[in-house]
C-alpha positions as CSV (number, residue, x, y, z in Angstrom):
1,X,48.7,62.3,1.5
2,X,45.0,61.7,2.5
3,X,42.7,63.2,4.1
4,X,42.9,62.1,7.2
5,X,46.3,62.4,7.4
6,X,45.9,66.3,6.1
7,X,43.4,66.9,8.9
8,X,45.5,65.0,11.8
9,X,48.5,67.4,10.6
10,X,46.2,70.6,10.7
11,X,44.0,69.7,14.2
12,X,46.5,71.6,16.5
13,X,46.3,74.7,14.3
14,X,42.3,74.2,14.0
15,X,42.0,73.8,17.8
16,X,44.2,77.3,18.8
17,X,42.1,79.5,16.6
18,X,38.8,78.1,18.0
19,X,39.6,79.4,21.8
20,X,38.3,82.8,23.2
21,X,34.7,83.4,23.8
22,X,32.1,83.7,21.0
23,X,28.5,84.9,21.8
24,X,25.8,84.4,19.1
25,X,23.4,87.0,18.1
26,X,20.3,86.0,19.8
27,X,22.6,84.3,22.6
28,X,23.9,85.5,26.1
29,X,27.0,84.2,28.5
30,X,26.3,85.6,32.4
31,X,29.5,85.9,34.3
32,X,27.4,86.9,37.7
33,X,30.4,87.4,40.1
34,X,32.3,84.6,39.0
35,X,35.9,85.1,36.5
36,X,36.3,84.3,33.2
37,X,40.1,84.1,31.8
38,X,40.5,84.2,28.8
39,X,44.4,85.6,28.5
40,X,45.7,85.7,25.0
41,X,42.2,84.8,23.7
42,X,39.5,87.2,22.5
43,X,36.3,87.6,23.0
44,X,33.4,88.1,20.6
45,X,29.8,89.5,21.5
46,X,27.0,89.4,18.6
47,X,24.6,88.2,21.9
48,X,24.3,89.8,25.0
49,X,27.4,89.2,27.3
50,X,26.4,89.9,31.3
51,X,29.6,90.8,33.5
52,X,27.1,91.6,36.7
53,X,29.9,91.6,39.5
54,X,32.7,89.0,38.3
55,X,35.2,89.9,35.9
56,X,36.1,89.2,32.4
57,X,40.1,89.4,30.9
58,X,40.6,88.5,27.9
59,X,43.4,89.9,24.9
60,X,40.6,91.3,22.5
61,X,37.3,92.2,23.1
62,X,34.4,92.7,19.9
63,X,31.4,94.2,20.5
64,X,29.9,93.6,17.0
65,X,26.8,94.9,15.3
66,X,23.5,93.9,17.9
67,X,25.8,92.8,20.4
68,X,25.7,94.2,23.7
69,X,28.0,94.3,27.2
70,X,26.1,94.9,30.6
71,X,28.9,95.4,32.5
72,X,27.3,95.9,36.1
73,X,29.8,96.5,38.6
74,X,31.9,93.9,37.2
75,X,35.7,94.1,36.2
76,X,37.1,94.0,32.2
77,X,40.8,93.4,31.7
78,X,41.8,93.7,27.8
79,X,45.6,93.2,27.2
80,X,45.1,94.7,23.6
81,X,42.1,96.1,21.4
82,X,38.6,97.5,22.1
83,X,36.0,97.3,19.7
84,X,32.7,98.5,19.9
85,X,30.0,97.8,17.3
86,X,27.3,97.6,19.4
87,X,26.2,98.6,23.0
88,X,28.1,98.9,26.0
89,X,26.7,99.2,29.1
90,X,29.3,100.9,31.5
91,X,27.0,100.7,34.8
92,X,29.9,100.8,37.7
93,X,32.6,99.3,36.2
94,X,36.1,99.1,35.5
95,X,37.8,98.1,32.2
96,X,41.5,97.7,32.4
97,X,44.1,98.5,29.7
98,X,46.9,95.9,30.9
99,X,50.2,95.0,29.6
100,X,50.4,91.6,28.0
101,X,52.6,89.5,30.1
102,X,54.8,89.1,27.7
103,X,55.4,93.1,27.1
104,X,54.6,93.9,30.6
105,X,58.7,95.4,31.1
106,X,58.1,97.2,27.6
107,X,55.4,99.6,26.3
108,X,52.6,97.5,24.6
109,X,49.8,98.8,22.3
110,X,45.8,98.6,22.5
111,X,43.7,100.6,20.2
112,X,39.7,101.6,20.5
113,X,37.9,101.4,18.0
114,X,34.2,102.9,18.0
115,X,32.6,105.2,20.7
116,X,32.8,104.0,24.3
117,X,32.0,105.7,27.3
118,X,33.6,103.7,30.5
119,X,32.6,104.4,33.7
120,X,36.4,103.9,35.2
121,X,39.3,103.2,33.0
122,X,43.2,102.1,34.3
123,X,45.8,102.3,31.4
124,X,48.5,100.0,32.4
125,X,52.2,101.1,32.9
126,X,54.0,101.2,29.6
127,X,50.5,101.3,27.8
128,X,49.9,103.1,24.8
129,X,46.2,103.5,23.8
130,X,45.5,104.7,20.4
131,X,42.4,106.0,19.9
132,X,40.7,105.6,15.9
133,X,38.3,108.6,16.3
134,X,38.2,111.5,18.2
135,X,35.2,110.4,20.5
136,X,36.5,106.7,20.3
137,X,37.1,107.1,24.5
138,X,35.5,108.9,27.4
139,X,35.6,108.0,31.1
140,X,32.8,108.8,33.1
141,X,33.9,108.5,36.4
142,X,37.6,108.2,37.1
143,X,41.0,107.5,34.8
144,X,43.5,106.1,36.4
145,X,47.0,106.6,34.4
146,X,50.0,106.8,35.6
147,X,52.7,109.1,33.7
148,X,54.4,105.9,31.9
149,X,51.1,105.1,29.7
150,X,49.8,107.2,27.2
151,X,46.5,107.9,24.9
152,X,47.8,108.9,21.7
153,X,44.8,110.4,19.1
154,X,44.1,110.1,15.6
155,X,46.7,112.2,14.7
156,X,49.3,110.9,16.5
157,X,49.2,113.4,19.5
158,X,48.8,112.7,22.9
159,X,45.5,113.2,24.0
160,X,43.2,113.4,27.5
161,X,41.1,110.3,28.1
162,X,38.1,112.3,28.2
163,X,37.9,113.0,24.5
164,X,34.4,113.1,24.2
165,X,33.1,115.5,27.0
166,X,29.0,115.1,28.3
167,X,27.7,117.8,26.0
168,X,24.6,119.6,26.8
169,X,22.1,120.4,24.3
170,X,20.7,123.6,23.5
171,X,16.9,123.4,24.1
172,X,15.3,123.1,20.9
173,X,13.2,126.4,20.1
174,X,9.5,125.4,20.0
175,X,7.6,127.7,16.9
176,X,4.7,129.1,18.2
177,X,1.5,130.2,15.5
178,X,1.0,133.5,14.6
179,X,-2.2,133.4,16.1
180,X,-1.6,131.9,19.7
181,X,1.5,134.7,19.4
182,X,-1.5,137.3,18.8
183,X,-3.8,135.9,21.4
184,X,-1.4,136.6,23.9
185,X,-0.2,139.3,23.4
186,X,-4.2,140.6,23.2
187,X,-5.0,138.5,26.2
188,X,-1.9,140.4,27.9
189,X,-2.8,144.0,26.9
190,X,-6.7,143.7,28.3
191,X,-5.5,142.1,31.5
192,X,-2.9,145.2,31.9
193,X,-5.7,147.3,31.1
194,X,-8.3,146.3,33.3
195,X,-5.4,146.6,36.7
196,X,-5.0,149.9,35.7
C-alpha cells in the first residue's frame, strides 16, 4: 500500500483528534459574551483564554504551565476533568460539573487536578468529583450540589467542596534592635517621670 493510500485510510482518525480548542503560549481566544461548544472536545490553554460574559463547555479543560483563564462573569461547563497548571481567574463566574449526555441517567466521573478556587460551582446530578489533592477544590461563593452528586477526596471519602478554607495569616513578628528596644523603654521612663 502507498502512501497516499495509508494517509487517505488514516485522515478520519487524524481529523477527530485535532478538534477541541488549543491556545498557544503567547496566544489568546476572547469569548466576550458569545458561546463556545465544544461537547466531547477539550480544551487546552498554554495562552491566555478570556471567557468575559459568554460561556465555554467543553469535555476537558487544561490549564497548562503559563496558561491562564480570566473567567469574568462568564459561564464554564466541563462534562469531565479539570486541570489546572496555570492561573485561573475565577472573577464572578460559574464552572459547571455536568453529566455527559451520554451518562446523564447514570453517575459519571470528573476529577481536579491542581488548586482551584471557583467563585460558584454546580455538580451535576449523578456527578462524582474526585478530587487529586486535598486543596485541589474550594468555592468561593456558592456550591450548588444536590444530594445525588458527590466530591469524593484523595482517600476515597466524601468530602465538602470547600476543602481548602481562606486561611488567615498570623502577622509576621517584626525583630526590633536591642537598642531602639532600650531607647524606648528610656524615652518611656523620663516622660513618666517628668508627669509626675
Amino acid at each position: 500500500m502507498n502512501f497516499c493510500r495509508l494517509l487517505l485510510l488514516f485522515l478520519p482518525v487524524m481529523a477527530s483528534a485535532q478538534t477541541g480548542l488549543y491556545v498557544p503560549a503567547g496566544g489568546s481566544f476572547d469569548v466576550g459574551d458569545g458561546t463556545v461548544d465544544l461537547s466531547g472536545q477539550n480544551i487546552y490553554v498554554a495562552g491566555d483564554l478570556l471567557i468575559g460574559s459568554g460561556q465555554i463547555t467543553a469535555q476537558d479543560i487544561l490549564i497548562d504551565e503559563g496558561g491562564r483563564v480570566v473567567a469574568g462573569t462568564g459561564s464554564i461547563r466541563v462534562s469531565r476533568h479539570w486541570t489546572n497548571r496555570g492561573a485561573f481567574e475565577q472573577g464572578r463566574s460559574t464552572v459547571y460539573f455536568d453529566s455527559a449526555p451520554s451518562s446523564a441517567s447514570n453517575r459519571s466521573l470528573a476529577q481536579v487536578y491542581g488548586e482551584t478556587i471557583f467563585w460558584n460551582a454546580v455538580i451535576a446530578e449523578n456527578k462524582t468529583v474526585v478530587v487529586v489533592t486535598d486543596c485541589s477544590i474550594r468555592v468561593e461563593n456558592e456550591t450548588i450540589q444536590p444530594e445525588s452528586s458527590e466530591v469524593i477526596g484523595p482517600g476515597g471519602q466524601p468530602v465538602s467542596v470547600g476543602l481548602c478554607s481562606q486561611s488567615i495569616r498570623p502577622a509576621t513578628p517584626v525583630t526590633i534592635p536591642l537598642w531602639v528596644l532600650v531607647l524606648l523603654t528610656m524615652s518611656t521612663l523620663l516622660l513618666v517621670r517628668r508627669k509626675l
